[in-house]
Phi, psi and omega in degrees: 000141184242178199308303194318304184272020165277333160315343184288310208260014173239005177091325238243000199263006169248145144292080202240188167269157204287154204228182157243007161291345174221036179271127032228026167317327149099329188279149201042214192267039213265349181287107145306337174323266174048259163292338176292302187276004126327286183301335182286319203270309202282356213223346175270335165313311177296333176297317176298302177284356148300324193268325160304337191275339175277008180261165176052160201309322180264061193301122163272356181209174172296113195312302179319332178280327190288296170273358183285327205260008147315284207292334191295326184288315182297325180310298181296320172314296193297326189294284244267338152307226225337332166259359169276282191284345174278310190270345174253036197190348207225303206297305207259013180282322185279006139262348133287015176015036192186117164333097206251354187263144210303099186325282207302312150319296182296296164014285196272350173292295155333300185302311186293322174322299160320328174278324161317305195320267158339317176277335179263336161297327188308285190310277197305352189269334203278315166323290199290345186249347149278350187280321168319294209274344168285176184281004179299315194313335186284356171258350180268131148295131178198110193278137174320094196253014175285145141197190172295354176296270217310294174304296191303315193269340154300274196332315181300320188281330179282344183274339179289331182286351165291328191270025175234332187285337188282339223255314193286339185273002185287310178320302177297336174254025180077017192269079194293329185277351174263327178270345168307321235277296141351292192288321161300332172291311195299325171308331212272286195321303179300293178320306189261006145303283177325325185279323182305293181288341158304313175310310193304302154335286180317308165296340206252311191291288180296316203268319160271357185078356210243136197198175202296020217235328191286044175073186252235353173260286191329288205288008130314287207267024197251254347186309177269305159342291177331319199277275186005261208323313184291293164326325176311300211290022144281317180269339161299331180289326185261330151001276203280000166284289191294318152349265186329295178297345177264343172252001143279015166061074149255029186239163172213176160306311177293349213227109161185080168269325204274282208335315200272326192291304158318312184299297217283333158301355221191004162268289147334320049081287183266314146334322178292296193301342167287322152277354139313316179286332181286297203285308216255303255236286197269322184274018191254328198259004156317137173271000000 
């Protein structure tokens, strides 16, 4: 038999469309996940401008249809990350208990990814600083929103990337119990980084008014915050993948490419946020 038609004869060797012969396995184009966090990610937008248009006296729709089709769409997002990456990337590690795919390939997979990334924090930021430097800004409401929340939660995010870079060099030095005990911490930090800015939302919306509804400064930092807070909480899912799989000891000194990949997401991550406290935070009420 030759290579071709084994590939013929393992499914993988056609070009089809998704199928359910290789659901809910996840590789090549037999996935639906994908599509699922397509839909999830065009729906949180679309969610967004229902919850502006459902603001003021002349609501075009219902704050509820507004915040229903949020939660449904941020929901439908994270399942389909999560079952996009769990099943092309995670399911057969737990039978080969050990990283088979090329360090160098994810790495570089990771980068690009990052770079998607960068072009999309970019356009928004690029928004806010024409918005910035024109003359509508001298007419936006713009509320104190620095305080002490804000300064507690940089703090939180920048120690969790401290406790996951050590936790990854504890792995490289063979400490397996420094790196659970580290890398559960860096999960711990991020869950509470995410409670923070939810509280935050919660005080600024209820107690202050102010909200993505508030001028052309609400829908900036509702909108870039926003995006942030949905990656952490993205980056807590693989977090907490890579936990679960560092405590059935698939990880070695030799063998952690998804630990480095991860790490460069949640790193990446806490860089944004940090120019987001200089640009939105410290920098909105500067003339």
């Amino acid at each position: 038999m030759s290579v071709s038609d084994e590939h013929a004869d393992d499914g993988h060797g056609e070009h089809h469309l998704p199928a359910t012969e290789d659901w809910p396995h996840g590789f090549g184009e037999a996935s639906w996940w994908p599509f699922v966090t397509a839909i999830g990610g065009s729906g949180i937008y679309v969610s967004a401008a229902l919850l502006v248009l459902s603001m003021g006296e002349n609501a075009l729709v219902s704050q509820t249809v507004g915040a229903g089709a949020m939660a449904g769409s941020v929901g439908l997002f994270l399942v389909g990350i999560y079952g996009w990456l769990y099943h092309a990337f995670v399911s057969d590690f737990w039978e080969r208990g050990t990283d088979y795919h090329s360090d160098k390939t994810l790495k570089f997979a990771m980068l690009l990814f990052l770079g998607s990334e960068i072009a999309t924090f970019g356009a928004g930021f690029v928004y806010y600083f024409i918005v910035r430097g024109g003359e509508v800004w001298a007419q936006a409401a713009v509320p104190e929103v620095f305080g002490s929340l804000v300064i507690v939660n940089t703090l939180i995010l920048i120690a969790s990337s401290v406790t996951l870079h050590y936790s990854h060099i504890a792995l490289r030095n063979g400490n397996r119990s420094r790196f659970l005990k580290l890398l559960g911490a860096t999960l711990l930090l991020g869950i509470v980084f995410i409670g923070g800015q939810v509280y935050e939302y919660y005080e600024f919306i209820v107690h202050k008014g102010f909200s993505i509804g508030g001028g052309i400064y609400g829908s900036a930092f509702y909108g870039l915050t926003g995006l942030h807070g949905l990656h952490v909480t993205m980056g807590a899912v693989l977090l907490g993948i890579v936990f679960v799989r560092a405590y059935y000891g698939q990880y070695s000194a030799e063998r952690h490419t998804s630990v480095s990949t991860a790490s460069m997401y949640w790193h990446f991550v806490d860089i944004v946020w940090i120019f987001l406290v200089v640009v939105l935070y410290m920098g909105a009420n500067l003339v």
